[in-house]
C-alpha positions in Angstrom: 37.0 97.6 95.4 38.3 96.1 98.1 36.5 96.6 101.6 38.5 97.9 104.8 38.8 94.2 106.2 40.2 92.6 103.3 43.1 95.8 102.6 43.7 94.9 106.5 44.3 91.4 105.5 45.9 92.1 102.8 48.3 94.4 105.2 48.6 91.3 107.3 49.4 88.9 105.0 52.4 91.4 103.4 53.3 92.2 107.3 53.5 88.6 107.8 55.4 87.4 104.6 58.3 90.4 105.1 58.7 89.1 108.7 59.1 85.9 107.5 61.8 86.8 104.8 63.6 88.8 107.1 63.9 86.1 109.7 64.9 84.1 106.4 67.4 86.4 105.4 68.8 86.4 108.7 68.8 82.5 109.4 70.5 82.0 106.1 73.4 84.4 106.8 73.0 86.4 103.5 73.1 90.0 105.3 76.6 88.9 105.3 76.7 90.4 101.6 75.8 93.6 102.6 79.2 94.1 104.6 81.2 94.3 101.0 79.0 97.0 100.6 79.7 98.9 103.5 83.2 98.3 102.9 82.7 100.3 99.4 80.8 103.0 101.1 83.9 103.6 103.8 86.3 104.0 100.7 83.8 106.4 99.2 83.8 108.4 102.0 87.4 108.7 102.5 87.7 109.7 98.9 85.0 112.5 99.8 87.0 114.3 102.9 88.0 117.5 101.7 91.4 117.1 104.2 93.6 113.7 104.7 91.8 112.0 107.5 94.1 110.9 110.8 95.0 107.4 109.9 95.4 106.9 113.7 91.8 108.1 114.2 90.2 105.9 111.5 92.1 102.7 112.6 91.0 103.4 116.2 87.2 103.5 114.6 87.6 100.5 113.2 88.8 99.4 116.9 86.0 100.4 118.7 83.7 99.4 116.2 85.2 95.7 116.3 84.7 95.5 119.7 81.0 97.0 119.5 80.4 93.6 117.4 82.1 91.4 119.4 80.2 92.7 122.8 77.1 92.5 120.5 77.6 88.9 119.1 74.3 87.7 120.8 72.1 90.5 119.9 71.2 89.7 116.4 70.4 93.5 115.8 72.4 95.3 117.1 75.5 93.1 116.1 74.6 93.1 112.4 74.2 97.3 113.2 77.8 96.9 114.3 79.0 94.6 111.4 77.9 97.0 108.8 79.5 100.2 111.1 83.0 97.9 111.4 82.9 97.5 107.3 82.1 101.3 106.6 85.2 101.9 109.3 87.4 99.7 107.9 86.8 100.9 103.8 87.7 104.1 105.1 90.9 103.3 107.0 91.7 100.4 104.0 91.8 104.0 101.9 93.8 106.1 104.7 96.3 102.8 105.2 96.7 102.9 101.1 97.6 106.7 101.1 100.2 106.5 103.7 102.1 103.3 101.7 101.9 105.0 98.4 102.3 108.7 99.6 104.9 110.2 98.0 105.5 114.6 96.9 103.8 116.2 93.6 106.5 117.9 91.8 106.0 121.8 91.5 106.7 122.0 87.8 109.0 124.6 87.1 108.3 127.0 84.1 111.5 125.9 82.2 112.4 122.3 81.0 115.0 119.9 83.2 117.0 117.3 82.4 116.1 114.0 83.5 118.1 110.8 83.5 116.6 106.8 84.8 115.6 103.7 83.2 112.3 103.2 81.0 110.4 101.4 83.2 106.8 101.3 80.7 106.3 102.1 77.1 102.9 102.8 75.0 103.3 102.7 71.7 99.8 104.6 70.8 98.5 105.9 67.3 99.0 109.3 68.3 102.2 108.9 70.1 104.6 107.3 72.8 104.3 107.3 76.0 106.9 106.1 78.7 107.2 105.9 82.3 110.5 107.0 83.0 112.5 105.9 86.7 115.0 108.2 87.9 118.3 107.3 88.8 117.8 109.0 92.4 120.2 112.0 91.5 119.2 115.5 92.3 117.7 117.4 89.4 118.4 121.1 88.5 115.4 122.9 88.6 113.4 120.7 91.4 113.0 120.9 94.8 113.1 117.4 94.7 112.9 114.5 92.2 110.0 111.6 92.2 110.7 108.0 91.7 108.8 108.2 88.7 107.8 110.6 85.8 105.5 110.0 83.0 106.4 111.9 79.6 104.6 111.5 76.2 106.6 111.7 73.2 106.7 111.8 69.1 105.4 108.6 67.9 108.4 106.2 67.3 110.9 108.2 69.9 110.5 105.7 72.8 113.1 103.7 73.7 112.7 99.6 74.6 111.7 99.0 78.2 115.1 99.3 80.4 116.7 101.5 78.3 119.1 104.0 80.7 118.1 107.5 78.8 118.6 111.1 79.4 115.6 113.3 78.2 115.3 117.0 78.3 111.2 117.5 79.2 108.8 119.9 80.3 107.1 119.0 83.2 103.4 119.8 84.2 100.6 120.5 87.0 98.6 117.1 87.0 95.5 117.2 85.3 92.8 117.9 87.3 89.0 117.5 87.1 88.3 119.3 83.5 85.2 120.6 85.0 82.9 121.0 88.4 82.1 117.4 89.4 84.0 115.6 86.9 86.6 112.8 87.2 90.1 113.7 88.5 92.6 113.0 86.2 95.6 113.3 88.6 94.3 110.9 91.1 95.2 107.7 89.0 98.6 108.3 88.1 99.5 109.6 92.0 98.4 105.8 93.2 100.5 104.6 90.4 104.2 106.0 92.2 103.7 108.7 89.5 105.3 112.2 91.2 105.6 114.2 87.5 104.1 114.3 84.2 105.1 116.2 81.0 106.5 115.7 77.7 109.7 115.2 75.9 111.6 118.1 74.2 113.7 115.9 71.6 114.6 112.4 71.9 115.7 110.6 74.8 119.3 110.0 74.7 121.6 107.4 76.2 123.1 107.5 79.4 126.3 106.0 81.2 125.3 102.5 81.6 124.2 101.3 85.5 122.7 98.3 86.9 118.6 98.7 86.3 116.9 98.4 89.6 114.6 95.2 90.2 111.5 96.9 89.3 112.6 97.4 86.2 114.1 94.0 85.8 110.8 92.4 85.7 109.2 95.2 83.5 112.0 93.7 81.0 111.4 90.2 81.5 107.4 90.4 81.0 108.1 93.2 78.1 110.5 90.6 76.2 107.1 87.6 76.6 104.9 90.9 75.5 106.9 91.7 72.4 107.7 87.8 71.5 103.9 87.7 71.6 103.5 90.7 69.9 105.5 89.8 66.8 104.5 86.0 66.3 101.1 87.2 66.3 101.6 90.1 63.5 103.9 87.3 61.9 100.7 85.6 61.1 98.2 88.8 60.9 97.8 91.8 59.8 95.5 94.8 60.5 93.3 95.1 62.6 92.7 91.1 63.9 96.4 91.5 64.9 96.3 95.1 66.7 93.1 92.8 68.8 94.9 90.2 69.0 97.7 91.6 70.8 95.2 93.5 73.2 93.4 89.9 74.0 96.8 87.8 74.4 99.3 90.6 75.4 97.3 93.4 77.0 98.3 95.8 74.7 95.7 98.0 72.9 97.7 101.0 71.9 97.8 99.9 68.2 94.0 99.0 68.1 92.8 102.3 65.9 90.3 104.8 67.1 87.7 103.9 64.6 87.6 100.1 65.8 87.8 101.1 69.4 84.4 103.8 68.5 82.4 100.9 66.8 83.0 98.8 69.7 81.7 101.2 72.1 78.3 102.0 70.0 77.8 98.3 69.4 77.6 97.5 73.1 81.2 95.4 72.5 83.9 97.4 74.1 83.7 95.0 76.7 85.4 92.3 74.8 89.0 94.5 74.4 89.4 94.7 78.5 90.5 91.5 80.0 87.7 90.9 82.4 85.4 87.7 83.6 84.8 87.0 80.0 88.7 86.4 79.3 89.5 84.9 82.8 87.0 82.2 82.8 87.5 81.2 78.8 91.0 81.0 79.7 90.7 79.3 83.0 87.6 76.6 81.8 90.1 76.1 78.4 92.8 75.3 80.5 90.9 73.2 83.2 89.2 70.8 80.3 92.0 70.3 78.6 94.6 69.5 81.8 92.0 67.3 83.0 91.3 65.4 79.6 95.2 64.9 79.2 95.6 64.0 82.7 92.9 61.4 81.8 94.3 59.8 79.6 97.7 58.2 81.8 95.3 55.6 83.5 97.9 55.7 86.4 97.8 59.0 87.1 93.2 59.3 86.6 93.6 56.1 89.0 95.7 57.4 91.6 96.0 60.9 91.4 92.8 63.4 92.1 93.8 64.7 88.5 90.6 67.3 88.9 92.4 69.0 91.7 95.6 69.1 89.6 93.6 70.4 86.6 92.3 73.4 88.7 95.7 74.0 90.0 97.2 74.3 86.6 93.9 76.5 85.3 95.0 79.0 88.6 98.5 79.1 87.6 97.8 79.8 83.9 95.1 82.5 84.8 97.8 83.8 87.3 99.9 83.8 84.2 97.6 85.8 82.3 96.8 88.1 84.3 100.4 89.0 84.6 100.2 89.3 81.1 97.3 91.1 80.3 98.9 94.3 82.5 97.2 93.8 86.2 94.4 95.9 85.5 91.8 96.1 88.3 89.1 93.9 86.1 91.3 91.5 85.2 92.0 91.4 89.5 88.6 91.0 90.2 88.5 88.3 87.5 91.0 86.6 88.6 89.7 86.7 92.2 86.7 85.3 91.2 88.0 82.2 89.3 90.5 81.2 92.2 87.6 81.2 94.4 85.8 79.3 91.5 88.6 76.9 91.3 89.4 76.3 95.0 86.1 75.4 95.1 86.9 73.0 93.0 89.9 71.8 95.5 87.7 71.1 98.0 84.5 69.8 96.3 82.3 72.6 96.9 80.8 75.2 94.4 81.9 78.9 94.9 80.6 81.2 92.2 77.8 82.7 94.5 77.3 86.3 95.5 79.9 85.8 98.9 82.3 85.0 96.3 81.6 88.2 94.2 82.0 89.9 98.2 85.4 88.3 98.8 86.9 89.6 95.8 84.9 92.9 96.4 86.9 93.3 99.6 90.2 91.8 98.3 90.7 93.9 95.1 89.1 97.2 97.2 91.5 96.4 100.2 94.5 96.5 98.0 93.4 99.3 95.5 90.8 101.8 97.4 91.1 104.1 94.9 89.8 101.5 92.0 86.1 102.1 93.9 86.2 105.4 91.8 87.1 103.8 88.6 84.5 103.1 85.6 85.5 100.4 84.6 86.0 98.9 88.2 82.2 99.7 89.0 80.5 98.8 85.5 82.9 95.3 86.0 81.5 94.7 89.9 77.9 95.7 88.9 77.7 93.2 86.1 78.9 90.4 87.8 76.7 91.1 91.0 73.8 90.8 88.8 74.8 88.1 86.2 75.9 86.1 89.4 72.3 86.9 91.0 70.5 86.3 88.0 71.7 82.8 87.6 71.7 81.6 91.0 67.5 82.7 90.9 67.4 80.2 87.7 69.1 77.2 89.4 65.6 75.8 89.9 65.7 75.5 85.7 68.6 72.8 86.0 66.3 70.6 87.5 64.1 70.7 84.0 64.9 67.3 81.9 66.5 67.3 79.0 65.6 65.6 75.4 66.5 62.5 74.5 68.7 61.5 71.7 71.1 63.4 69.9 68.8 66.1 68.0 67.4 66.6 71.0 70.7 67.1 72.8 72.0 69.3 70.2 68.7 71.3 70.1 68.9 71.6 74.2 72.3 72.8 74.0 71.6 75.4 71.2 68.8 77.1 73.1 71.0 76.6 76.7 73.6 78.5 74.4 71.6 81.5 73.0 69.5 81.8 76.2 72.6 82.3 78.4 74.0 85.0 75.7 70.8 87.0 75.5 70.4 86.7 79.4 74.3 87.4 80.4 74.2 90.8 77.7 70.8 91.8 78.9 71.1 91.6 82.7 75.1 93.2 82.6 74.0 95.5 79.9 71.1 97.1 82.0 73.6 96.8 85.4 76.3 98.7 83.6 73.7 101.2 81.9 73.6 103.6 85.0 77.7 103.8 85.5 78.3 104.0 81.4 75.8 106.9 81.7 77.3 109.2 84.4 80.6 108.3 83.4 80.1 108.8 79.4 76.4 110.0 78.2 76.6 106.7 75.9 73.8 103.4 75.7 74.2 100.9 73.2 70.9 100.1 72.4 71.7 97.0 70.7 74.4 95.3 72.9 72.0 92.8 73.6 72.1 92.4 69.1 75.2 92.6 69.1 76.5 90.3 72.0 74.6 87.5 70.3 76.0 87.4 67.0 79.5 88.1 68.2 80.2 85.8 71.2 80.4 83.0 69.4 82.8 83.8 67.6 84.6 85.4 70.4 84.1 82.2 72.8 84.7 79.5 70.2 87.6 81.2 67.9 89.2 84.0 69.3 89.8 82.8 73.0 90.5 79.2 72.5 92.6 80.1 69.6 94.5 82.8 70.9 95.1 80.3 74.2 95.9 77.6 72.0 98.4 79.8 70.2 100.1 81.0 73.5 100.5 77.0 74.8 101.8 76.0 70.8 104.5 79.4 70.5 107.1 77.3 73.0 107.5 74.8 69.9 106.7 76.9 66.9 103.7 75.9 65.6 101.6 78.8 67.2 101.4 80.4 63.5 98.5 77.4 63.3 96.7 78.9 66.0 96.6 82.6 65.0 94.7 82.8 61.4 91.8 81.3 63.4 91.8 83.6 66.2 92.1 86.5 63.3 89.2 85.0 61.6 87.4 85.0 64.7 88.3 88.6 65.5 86.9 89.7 61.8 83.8 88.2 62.8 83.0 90.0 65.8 84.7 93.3 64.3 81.9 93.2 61.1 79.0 92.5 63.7 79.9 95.5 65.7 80.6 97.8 62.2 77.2 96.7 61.3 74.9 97.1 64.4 76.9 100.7 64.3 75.1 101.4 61.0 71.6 100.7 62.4 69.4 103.7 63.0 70.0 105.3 66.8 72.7 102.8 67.4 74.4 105.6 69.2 72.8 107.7 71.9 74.0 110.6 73.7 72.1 110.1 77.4 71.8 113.2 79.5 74.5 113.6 82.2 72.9 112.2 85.5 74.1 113.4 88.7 76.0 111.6 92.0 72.7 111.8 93.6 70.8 109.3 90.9 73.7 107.2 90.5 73.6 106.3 94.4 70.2 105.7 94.2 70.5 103.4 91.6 73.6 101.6 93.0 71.5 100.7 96.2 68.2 99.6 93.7 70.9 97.2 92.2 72.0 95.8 95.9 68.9 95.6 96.5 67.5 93.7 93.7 70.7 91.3 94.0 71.5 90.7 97.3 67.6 90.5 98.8 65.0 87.8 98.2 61.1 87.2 98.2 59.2 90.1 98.9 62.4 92.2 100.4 63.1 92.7 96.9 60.2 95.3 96.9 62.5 97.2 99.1 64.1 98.0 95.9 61.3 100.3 94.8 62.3 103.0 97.7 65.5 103.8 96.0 64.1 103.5 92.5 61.6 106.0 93.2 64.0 108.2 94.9 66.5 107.9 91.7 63.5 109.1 89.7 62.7 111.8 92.1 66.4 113.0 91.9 67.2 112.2 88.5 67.1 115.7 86.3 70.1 116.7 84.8 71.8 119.7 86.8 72.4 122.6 85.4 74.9 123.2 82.2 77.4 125.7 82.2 77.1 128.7 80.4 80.6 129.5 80.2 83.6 127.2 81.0 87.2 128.6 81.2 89.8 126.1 81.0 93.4 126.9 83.5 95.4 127.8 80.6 93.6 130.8 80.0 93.3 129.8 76.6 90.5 127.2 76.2 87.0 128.9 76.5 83.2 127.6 75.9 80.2 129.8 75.5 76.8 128.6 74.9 75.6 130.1 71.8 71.8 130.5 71.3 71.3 127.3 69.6 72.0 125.8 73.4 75.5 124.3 72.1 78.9 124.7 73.3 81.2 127.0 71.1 85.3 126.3 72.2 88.2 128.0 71.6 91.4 126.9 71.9 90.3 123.1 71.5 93.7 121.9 70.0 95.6 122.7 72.7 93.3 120.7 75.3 91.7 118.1 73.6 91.3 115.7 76.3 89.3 118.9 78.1 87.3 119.9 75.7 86.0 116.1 74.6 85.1 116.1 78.4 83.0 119.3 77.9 81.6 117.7 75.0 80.7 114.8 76.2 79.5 116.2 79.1 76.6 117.9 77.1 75.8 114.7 74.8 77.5 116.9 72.2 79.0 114.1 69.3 81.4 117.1 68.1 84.9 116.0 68.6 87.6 118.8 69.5 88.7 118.8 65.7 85.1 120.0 64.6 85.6 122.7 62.0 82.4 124.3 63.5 83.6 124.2 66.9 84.6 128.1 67.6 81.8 129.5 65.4 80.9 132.0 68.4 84.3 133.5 68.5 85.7 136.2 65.8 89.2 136.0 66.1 92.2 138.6 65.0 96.0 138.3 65.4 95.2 139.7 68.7 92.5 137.7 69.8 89.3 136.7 70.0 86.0 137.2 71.2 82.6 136.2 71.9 79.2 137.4 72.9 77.8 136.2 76.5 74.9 134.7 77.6 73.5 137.3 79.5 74.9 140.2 77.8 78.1 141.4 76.9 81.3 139.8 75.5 84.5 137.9 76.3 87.3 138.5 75.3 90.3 135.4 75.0 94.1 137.8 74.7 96.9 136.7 72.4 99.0 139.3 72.9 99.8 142.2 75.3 99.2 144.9 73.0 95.4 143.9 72.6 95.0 143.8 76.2 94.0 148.0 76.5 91.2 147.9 73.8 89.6 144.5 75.2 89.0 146.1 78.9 87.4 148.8 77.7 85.2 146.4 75.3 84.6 143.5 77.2 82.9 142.3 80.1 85.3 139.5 80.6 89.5 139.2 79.8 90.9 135.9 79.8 94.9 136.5 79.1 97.8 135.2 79.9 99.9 138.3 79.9 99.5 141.1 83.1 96.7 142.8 82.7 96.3 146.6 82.6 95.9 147.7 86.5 93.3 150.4 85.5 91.0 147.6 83.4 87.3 147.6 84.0 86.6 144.5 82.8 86.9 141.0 85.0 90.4 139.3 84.2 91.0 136.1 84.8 94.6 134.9 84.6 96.9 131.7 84.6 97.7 132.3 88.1 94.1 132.8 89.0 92.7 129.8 87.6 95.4 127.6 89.1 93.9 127.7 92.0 90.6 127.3 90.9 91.0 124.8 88.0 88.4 124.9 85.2 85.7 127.4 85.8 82.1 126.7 85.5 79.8 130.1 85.0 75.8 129.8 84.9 73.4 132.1 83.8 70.9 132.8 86.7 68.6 136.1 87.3 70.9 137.6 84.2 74.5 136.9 86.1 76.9 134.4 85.7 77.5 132.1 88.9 81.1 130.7 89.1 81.8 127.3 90.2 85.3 126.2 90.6 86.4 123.0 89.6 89.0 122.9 92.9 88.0 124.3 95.8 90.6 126.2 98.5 89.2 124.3 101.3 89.8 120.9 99.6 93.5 119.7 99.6 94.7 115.8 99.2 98.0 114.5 98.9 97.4 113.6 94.7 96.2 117.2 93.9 98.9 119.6 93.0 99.7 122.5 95.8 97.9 125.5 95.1 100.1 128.7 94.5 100.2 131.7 96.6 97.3 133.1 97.0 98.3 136.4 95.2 96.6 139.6 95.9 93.3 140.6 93.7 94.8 142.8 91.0 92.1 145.9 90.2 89.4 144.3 87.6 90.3 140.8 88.6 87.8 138.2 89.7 88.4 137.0 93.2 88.4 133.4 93.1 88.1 132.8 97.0 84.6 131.9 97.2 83.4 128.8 95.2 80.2 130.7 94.6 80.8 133.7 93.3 78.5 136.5 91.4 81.1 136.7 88.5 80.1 139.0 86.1 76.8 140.6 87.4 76.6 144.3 86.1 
C-alpha cells in the first residue's frame, strides 16, 4: 500500500508530466489537428437545426469569431479557444453556404402519372433493375407546379436507354424517402444534394423524343460513359462471372452487376472495403504509376541527368489518379483518397514528406468544405476514421525504421516478408477496430475475422488485381490489354474464395445491438483522442471511453412500427421478434426495421407475417399490450374492424362513427413511419418526422387536416396512442 506521501508524489509526478505534454503539444503546433474537428462538429450541427439557419447570421459568426482569433493571437489560450470556436462557425456556415448553391424545390408528387421528356443524364444497370437519372428539357410539365432539373426513375431491367439518349417517359412520381424509422438515416437527403428535385418509376418504356442539342452536362456524362463501357466490354471480353462484374467495379466504378451473394460474403468477411475505390485503390494506383514513370523516365540518361524525373513521376501518378478518380464515379472516399495522395505527391514536389495527421486534416476540410452533407455519410466516416488511426498508428512506429535490417539476400527476403504481413495484420486490425463503432450504428454487423481475412486476401488484391487491372487500362490504347485481364480475374478469384471461406467459419457474422448517437459521439472523441494526443494526454481518452460505456445500452425497440403507406406494419410477437406485413411492397423499409433489431430475416422471409391472419379483407394482429390491429384492404371491411380492433390502419375513409384509432395515408404523411412502445400497458408514439422540423431536402408536409372522430392526432411527437 502506498503511504499518503508517496500517492502525493505520485500526483506530482502525473501533475508534472501532463504539464509538460501539454506545453509539448502546444510548442509542436499539433492542436492544430483538432480544428478539422471542430470544422466536423459545425457541419453536424447545422445538419441538427430543426429550421434552415440564416446564412447571413452564420457567416457573420464566423466573422466575429475570426476576429476573436486575430485580437487573441498572443494569448495562447484564449486564441486556440477562438481557433476551435472559428472552425465550429465555419463547418456550420460551409453547410448553410452548400444549401443555398444546391437549393433547388421538391416536387409535390401528384397522385396520377406525367409525362416527362429530357436527356439520360446516368444509368444503373442493377440485378434487380435500371435505374436512370433523367434531365428535363426545361418545358413545363402537365400535372406539376413546376418541373426539377432532374428526376430519378427506376425501371424494368433492360428498359434503360444509353446515357444521352433524348427520351419521353410516362412515370409516377413519389414523396422522397424519408427516415424508415425514429432516428434512422434520411433517405431523401442524398439525392436533394445530388440536383435531384423528383423520384419515381417508369410506367412503360422510355420513348424517343424530337432530337435537340444535349446540354454540356450531359455531354461529358457521354464522353466518360463511352471510356466506362469501352472498359466495360474489353474486360467481359476476357472474363466472365463474377471476376469481371469486380472487375468492372475496381477499373470502371461500376458495381451494379456485382451479385448480392458476392457483395453479402464481402461484408461478413470484413472485405467489402475492397469493392469501394478508397485509399487502398488510390495509392496502388498512384505508387504503380509513380514507380513505373520514374523507372522509364530512368532509363533516357538525358532526361534522369537533366530533368528532376521524380517530380515528373509524381506529376504523371497525380494526373492518372485524377484520371481515376473521374473514373471510378467521384464518390466521396475516392475524394478523400485522392486528396490524400496529391498531398502525398506534392510532397514529393517539394522534397518533404506529407502523409501525417495535418494531411488527413487538409483533406478533412477540403472534401467536408465541398460536400457538408458527406459528414453524415457511412462510408465517408468509417473511410476518415480509418485513415486517422492507420495514419496515427504508423507515425507512433517510425522509431521501428531505425531497427537494422539482415544482411544478405535470405535475410532481405525474410525482412521484407515479416515488414509485409506485419503491415497487413496492423493496417486490418487498427482500421477494422476504428470502423467497428460507425459499421455498428450504421448496420448491427462486425466481421470478426477481417483481420483473417485481410491477410490472406490482400495479396492477392495488391500484387494481381490492382497492378493488373492498371496495367490493363495503360495496355487497352494498343490492344493488348486482353494480357492484362486473366491475371487481374485470377486475382479477383483469389480474394472472392478467401472471403466465401472465412464466411463459412462459425460466428463469422454477428448481428451487434443498435447503439445510440450518444455512444457513437463518445466514441468518436475516444478515437480523436487516442490519435491526435500524445504521452500521457492519451489518458484523456479514458473520459469519453468511460462515458461511451456509461451511455452505451441499446434504447428502447419499438413495439409497433407503421410504415406511411398504411400498409406496411410490425408487431412484436411474444418471442420478442418483429412480425411485418406488407414487406413486398417496402423492402428497403422493412430490411431497415430488420436490421435495426439484429434480425438476419430478409423482407422475403416466408415466416415474416406469422402474427397477422389475413382475409380478402384484411388482416390482423394481436398487440403488445392487449388488443388487436387491424391493416384494411378494402372499404367494405372497414365497419367490422372498428368495432373489433383497437387500432385501423387503412387507406380508404374511415367510418366517422369508428371507435377504434385510425391511422390514414394522409395522417402518416406528416408523421412518416411511426414508432409505438409499450410502457405502463400503453403504446407511446414516436414519429419519424416531426412538425416542428422542416429542411429544404424533406418533402412539404400536407395540410394539416382536421382529426376525423376515432383518429389519432399526430401533432404531438409524444403521444399516449392507444391507452385504454
Amino acid at each position: 500500500m502506498l503511504s499518503a506521501r508517496g500517492l502525493q508524489r505520485l500526483a506530482d509526478a502525473l501533475k508534472a508530466r501532463l504539464a509538460h505534454d501539454v506545453a509539448a503539444e502546444a510548442a509542436s503546433g499539433r492542436l492544430i489537428l483538432w480544428l478539422p474537428a471542430a470544422f466536423a462538429a459545425g457541419i453536424l450541427l447545422y445538419f441538427g437545426a430543426s429550421t434552415e439557419p440564416s446564412l447571413a447570421a452564420s457567416l457573420v459568426l464566423v466573422a466575429v469569431f475570426a476576429a476573436a482569433a486575430l485580437a487573441a493571437r498572443a494569448r495562447p489560450v484564449m486564441f486556440g479557444i477562438a481557433a476551435v470556436l472559428l472552425a465550429t462557425a465555419a463547418g456550420f456556415a460551409a453547410g448553410g453556404v452548400r444549401t443555398a448553391f444546391i437549393a433547388h424545390e421538391m416536387v409535390v408528387p401528384p397522385k396520377t402519372p406525367v409525362r416527362l421528356s429530357g436527356f439520360i443524364e446516368r444509368v444503373e444497370r442493377r440485378t434487380t433493375g435500371d435505374r436512370i437519372l433523367l434531365r428535363l428539357d426545361g418545358d413545363a410539365v402537365r400535372g406539376l407546379a413546376s418541373a426539377p432539373a432532374l428526376v430519378r426513375l427506376s425501371l424494368r431491367k433492360g428498359w434503360a436507354p444509353p446515357v444521352g439518349s433524348h427520351v419521353t417517359q410516362l412515370a409516377q412520381l413519389l414523396s422522397p424517402s424519408g427516415p424508415a424509422m425514429p432516428g434512422a438515416h434520411d433517405f431523401g437527403r442524398a439525392p436533394w444534394f445530388q440536383g435531384i428535385g423528383a423520384i419515381g418509376y417508369g410506367l412503360g418504356r422510355p420513348k424517343a423524343a424530337a432530337p435537340r442539342d444535349p446540354p454540356l452536362s450531359v455531354r461529358l456524362a457521354m464522353a466518360l460513359d463511352r471510356v466506362r463501357q469501352s472498359l466495360s466490354e474489353r474486360i467481359r471480353a476476357s472474363l466472365s462471372g463474377v471476376p469481371a462484374e469486380v472487375a468492372v467495379a475496381l477499373v470502371a466504378g461500376d458495381r451494379s452487376g456485382i451479385p448480392h451473394a458476392v457483395e453479402e460474403s464481402m461484408r461478413v468477411s470484413g472485405l467489402s472495403h475492397i469493392l469501394s475505390i478508397s485509399g487502398l485503390h488510390m495509392a496502388l494506383v498512384a505508387g504503380t504509376l509513380f514507380a513505373l514513370a520514374r523507372g522509364v523516365l530512368a532509363l533516357v540518361p538525358g532526361l534522369a541527368l537533366s530533368w528532376p524525373i521524380k517530380s515528373m513521376a509524381a506529376l504523371i501518378a497525380l494526373a492518372g489518379s485524377a484520371f481515376y478518380l473521374v473514373l471510378s464515379g467521384n464518390d466521396v472516399p475516392a475524394q478523400r483518397s485522392f486528396v490524400m495522395t496529391g498531398l502525398v505527391l506534392a510532397g514529393v514536389l517539394v522534397g518533404r514528406p506529407s502523409l501525417s495527421l495535418r494531411s488527413v486534416g487538409v483533406a478533412a476540410v477540403v472534401v467536408l468544405a465541398l460536400t457538408p452533407e458527406a459528414a453524415l455519410d457511412p462510408g465517408t466516416q468509417m473511410s476518415f476514421a480509418a485513415t486517422l488511426a492507420l495514419v496515427a498508428a504508423y507515425e507512433r512506429l517510425q522509431p521501428l525504421r531505425a531497427i537494422p535490417r539482415p544482411d544478405g539476400i535470405a535475410g532481405a527476403v525474410v525482412s521484407w516478408v515479416a515488414v509485409l504481413v506485419a503491415g497487413t495484420a496492423l493496417t486490418s486490425l487498427v482500421a477494422g477496430l476504428a470502423t467497428a463503432p460507425y459499421g455498428i450504428f450504421h448496420f448491427q454487423r462486425v466481421a470478426p475475422y477481417g483481420l483473417l481475412a485481410n491477410l490472406a486476401a490482400m495479396p492477392a488484391v495488391s500484387f494481381l488485381v490492382m497492378p493488373a487491372g492498371l496495367a490493363g487500362v495503360l495496355l487497352m490504347p494498343f490492344g493488348w490489354d486482353h494480357l492484362a485481364w486473366p491475371v487481374m480475374g485470377r486475382g479477383i478469384e483469389i480474394m472472392t474464395a478467401v472471403s466465401d471461406w472465412v464466411g463459412t467459419l462459425p460466428g463469422a457474422d454477428i448481428r451487434a445491438a443498435f447503439i445510440g448517437a450518444g455512444t457513437l459521439l463518445w466514441l468518436s472523441l475516444a478515437l480523436l483522442a487516442l490519435c491526435l494526443l500524445r504521452g500521457v494526454l492519451t489518458l484523456v481518452a479514458l473520459v469519453p471511453l468511460s462515458l461511451a460505456a456509461l451511455v452505451a445500452g441499446a434504447p428502447l425497440k419499438p413495439d409497433l412500427l407503421i410504415a406511411p403507406d398504411a400498409q406496411t406494419v410490425a408487431v412484436r410477437m411474444p418471442d420478442g421478434r418483429l412480425s411485418v406485413l406488407g414487406a413486398s411492397g417496402q423492402k428497403l423499409v422493412v430490411e431497415q426495421w430488420l436490421t435495426r433489431e439484429g434480425d438476419r430475416r430478409t423482407a422475403g422471409a416466408k415466416d415474416l407475417a406469422a402474427a397477422f391472419t389475413c382475409d380478402p379483407l384484411g388482416c390482423t394482429a394481436p398487440l403488445p399490450g392487449g388488443g388487436t390491429i387491424a391493416v384494411s384492404r378494402r372499404a367494405e371491411g372497414l365497419e367490422a374492424d372498428c368495432l373489433n380492433a383497437r387500432m385501423v390502419v387503412t387507406r380508404d375513409a374511415p367510418p366517422r362513427a369508428c371507435p377504434a384509432e385510425v391511422l390514414t395515408p394522409e395522417k402518416l404523411a406528416r408523421t412518416g413511419t411511426l414508432a409505438f412502445t409499450l410502457r405502463d400497458g400503453a403504446l407511446l408514439a414516436e414519429r419519424s418526422r416531426s412538425p416542428s422540423v422542416s429542411r429544404p431536402w424533406m418533402a412539404p408536409l400536407p395540410p394539416d387536416l382536421a382529426p376525423e372522430r376515432g383518429t389519432v392526432d399526430a401533432g404531438d411527437p409524444q403521444t399516449d396512442a392507444t391507452a385504454p
